[in-house]
N, C-alpha and C positions, 0 to 999 in steps of 0.2 A: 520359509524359516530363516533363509540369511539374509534378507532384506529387514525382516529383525531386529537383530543383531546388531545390523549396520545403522540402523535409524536411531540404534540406543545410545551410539558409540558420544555422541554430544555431551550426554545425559552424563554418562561413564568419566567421561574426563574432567568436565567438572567438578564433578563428586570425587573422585579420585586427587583432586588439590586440593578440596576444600579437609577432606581425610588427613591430609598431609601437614593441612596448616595445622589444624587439630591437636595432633600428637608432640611434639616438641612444647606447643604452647599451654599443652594440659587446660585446653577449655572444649566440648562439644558442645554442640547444635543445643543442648537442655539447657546452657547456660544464657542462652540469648531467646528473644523473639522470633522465631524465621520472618526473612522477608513474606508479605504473598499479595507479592503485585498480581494482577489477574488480568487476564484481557476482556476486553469488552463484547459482549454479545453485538452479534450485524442484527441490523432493526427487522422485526418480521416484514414480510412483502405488503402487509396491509399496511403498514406507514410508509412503506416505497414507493408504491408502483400509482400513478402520475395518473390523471383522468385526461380523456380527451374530447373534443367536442364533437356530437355524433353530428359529420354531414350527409343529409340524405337529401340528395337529387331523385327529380322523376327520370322518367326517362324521357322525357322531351329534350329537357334542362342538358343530362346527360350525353345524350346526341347532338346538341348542341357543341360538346367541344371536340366534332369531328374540326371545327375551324382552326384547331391547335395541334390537330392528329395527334390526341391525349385518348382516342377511343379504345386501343389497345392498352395501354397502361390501365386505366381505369377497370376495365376487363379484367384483367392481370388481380389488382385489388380484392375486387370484389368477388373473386374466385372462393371455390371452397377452400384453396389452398393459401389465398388471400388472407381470410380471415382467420389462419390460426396459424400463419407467420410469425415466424420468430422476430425478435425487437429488434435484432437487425434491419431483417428483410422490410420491418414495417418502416423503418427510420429510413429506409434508402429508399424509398416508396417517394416518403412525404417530400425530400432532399430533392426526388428526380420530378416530383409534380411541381414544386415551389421553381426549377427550373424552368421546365420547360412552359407554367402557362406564363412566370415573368418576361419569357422571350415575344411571347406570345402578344402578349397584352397588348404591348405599343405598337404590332402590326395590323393589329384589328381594323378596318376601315371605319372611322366614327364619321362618317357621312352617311354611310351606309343603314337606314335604319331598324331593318331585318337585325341588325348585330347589336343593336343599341343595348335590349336585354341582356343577350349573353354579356357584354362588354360588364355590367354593373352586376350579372354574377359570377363572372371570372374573381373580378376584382375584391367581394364580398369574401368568397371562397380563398384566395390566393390570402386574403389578409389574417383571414383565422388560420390557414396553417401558418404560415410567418410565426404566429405570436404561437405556438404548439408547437414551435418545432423544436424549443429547448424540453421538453417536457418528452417528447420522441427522444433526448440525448441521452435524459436521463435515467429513461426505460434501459435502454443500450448501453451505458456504463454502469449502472448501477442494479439493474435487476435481470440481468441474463444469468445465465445457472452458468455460465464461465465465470464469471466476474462474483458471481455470488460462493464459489466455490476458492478464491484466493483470502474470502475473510472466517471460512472454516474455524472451529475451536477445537476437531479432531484430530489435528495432522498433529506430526512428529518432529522436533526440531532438525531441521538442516544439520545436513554430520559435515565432519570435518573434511576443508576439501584432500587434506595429506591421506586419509583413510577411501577417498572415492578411488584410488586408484591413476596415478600422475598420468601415468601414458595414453587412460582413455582419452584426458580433456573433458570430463565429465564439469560439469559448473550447476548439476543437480536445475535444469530448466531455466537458472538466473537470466542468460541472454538474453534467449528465444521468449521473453516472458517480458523480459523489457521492451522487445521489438513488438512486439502485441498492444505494448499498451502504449505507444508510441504511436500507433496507428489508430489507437483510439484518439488521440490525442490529436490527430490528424482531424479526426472526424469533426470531433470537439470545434477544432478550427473553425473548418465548413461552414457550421451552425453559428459561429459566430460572422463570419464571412456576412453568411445570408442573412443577417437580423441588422447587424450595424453598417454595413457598406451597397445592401442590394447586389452582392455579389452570389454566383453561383458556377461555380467552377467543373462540378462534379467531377474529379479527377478522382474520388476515393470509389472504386468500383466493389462489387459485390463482391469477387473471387478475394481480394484483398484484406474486405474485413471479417468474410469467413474462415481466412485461412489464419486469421490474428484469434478470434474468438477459437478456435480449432489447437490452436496451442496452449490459448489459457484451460480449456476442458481437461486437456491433456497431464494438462501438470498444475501440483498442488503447491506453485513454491513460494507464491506468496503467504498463503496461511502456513506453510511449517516456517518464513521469514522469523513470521509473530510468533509463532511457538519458541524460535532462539530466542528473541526480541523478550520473554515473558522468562525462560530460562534466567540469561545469562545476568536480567538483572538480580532474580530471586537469589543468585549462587554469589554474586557479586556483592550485592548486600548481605550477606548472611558473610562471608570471609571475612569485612570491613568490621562485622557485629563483635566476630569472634576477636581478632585482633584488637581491636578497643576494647573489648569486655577482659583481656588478660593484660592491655596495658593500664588499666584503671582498678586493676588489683591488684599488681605488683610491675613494677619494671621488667621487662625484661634481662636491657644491661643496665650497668649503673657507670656514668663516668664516659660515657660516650667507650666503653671498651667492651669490645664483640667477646662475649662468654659462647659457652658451648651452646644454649638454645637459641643464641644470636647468629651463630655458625650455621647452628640446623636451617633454622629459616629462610637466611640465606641464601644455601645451597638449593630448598626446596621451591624458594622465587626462581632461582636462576634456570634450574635445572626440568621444573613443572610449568612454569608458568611461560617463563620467559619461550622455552623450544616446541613449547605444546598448547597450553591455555590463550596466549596472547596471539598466536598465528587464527584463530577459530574465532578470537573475539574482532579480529581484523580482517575476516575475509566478511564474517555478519555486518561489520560496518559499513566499510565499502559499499558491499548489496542494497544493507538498507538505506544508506542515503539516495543512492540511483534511485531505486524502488518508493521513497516516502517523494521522492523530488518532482516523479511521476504523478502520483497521487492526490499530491496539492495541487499541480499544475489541472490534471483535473477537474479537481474541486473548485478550482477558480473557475477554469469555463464552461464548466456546469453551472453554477451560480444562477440564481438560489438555489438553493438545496432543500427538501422535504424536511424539516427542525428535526427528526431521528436519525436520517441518514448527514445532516450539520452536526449534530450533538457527536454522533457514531467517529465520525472523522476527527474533528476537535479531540474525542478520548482517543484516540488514534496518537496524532502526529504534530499537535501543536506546541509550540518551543521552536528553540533555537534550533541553528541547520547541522551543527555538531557540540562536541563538549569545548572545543575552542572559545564556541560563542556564547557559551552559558555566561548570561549576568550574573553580577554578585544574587538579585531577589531570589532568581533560580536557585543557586546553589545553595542558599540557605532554608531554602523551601521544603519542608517536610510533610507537605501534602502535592506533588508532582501535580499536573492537571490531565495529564497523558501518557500512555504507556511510551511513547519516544521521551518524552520529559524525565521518566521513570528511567529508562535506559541510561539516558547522559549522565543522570547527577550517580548513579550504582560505579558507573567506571571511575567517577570523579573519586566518589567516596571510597573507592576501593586503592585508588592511588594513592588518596590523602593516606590510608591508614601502613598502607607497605612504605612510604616515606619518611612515617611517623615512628615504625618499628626498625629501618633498615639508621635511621637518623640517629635514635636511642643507642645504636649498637657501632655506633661511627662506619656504618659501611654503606652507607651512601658513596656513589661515585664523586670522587675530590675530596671528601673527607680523608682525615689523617687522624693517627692513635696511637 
């Protein structure tokens, strides 16, 4: 029950400025459009999840790469436990066979003509995984139920970190969440490693990307991210709504001189926004940049991407890397292409319009009256 409470607490403070801006200004929520930017549904798993090419050896074929001492690994595979391997375990499979028969190959004696066979289906075999093994990457970032559980549309927005309680050091998963996908990221490498340089390093071992996917399970902080991320623009365009919809009915001040609803407002930027609202919209930023910078990063080398799970991303996070970078087309843009796109121009618009009111009333900082 106070876990609750505490999850609402985002929700609370928002609504509680945007109440604030309200009353002095004599406009509510009826007088405008609500924002209702939405997030994007994650694509079902049947436009995810990656085919792969079924290799079946006999067992001659099979016994054949005792020349590799690959007969235990192979084993290991084709176990019952093999075959309904997580997309992990199956990704580090293909990582550790595309190793070791590469090592393998150029030792094979081709004098020797007993080996001539295996030599041409090592080499048959080793080339189909190569070309599959981005397609193993993208099972493993993209369709494991950790990673599938970060683009959730149930979770609750990230609460304030001033309300988690200073002295735990709580950061509601943000770290340990970034270090997770950093090691994906690592993986990602690998795979690239192995397709453009014939490199195989295997340094990313088992316990390490279990224990990355074992964090992301744990915690949901990327989908309550998007939950702020879906929040803070709805609340933030809807403020900017209100505030234009009562300066395009009447001035507030007239003459560049602060009257008493120019006071109220004021006080209720300086005292709501500025010691309460603005600390929450800056701890989301922060995050989200780390977090979206991850993602692309990514999506690059995963590349190509399944056109749902490219589409899915693209509604995600495409735009500029903050509101600093917003071009003029952006900020003029009244159809966003992304929910991050969505995000920049709601703080942009929400600044234009406190600038626009604080300016009217001459208490802009450096102004004089």
């Amino acid at each position: 029950m106070l876990g609750g409470c505490i999850e609402q607490s985002a929700s609370d403070l928002l609504t509680d400025f945007q109440q604030r801006i309200e009353r002095p200004l004599e406009v509510d929520i009826d007088d405008i459009t609500p924002s209702s930017v939405t997030l994007p549904s994650y694509p079902p798993r049947r436009e995810r999840l990656q085919t792969h090419p079924d290799i079946r050896e006999g067992v001659i074929d099979v016994l054949a790469f005792r020349h590799c001492n690959m007969l235990d690994l192979i084993a290991e595979r084709n176990s019952i436990l093999g075959k309904v391997a997580p997309f992990s375990q199956r990704y580090l499979y293909e990582l550790h066979f595309i190793a070791m028969a590469s090592q393998c190959l150029p030792s094979l004696d081709d004098t020797n003509p007993d080996l001539t066979d295996f030599r041409q289906q090592l080499q048959q075999v080793l080339n189909t995984k190569r070309q599959d093994l981005r397609h193993g990457l993208i099972d493993l970032i993209y369709n494991s139920e950790e990673t599938e559980k970060q683009f959730s549309r149930s979770a609750l927005p990230l609460q304030p970190m001033a309300r988690t309680g200073q002295d735990d050091g709580s950061d509601q998963g943000f770290q340990a969440s970034l270090t997770a996908l950093d090691t994906l990221i690592y993986a990602a490498r690998q795979t690239q490693l192995a397709e453009k340089e014939g490199i195989y390093l295997m340094m990313l071992n088992s316990a390490e990307l279990e224990e990355a996917l074992a964090t992301l399970h744990h915690s949901d902080f990327g989908a309550r991210l998007l939950q702020s991320l879906q929040l803070i623009t709805n609340q933030l365009n809807d403020n900017a709504s209100l505030i234009k919809t009562r300066l395009n009915n009447r001035p507030v001040c007239y003459r560049q001189q602060p009257g008493e609803t120019g006071k109220i407002a004021q006080n209720v930027f300086n005292r709501y926004y500025a010691s309460g609202v603005q600390p929450y919209l800056a701890q989301v930023y922060q995050q989200a940049q780390a977090w979206r910078q991850r993602w692309m990063t990514l999506n690059q080398l995963a590349a190509p991407l399944p056109a749902a799970l490219q589409r899915y991303q693209v509604q995600l996070w495409e735009g500029a890397r903050g509101v600093a970078e917003l071009g003029q087309g952006e900020m003029r843009s009244n159809r966003p292409t992304s929910l991050w796109q969505a995000y920049l121009l709601a703080q942009q618009r929400h600044t234009n319009a406190w600038q626009t009111l604080l300016s009217q009333c001459g208490l802009m900082p450096g102004q004089k009256h």
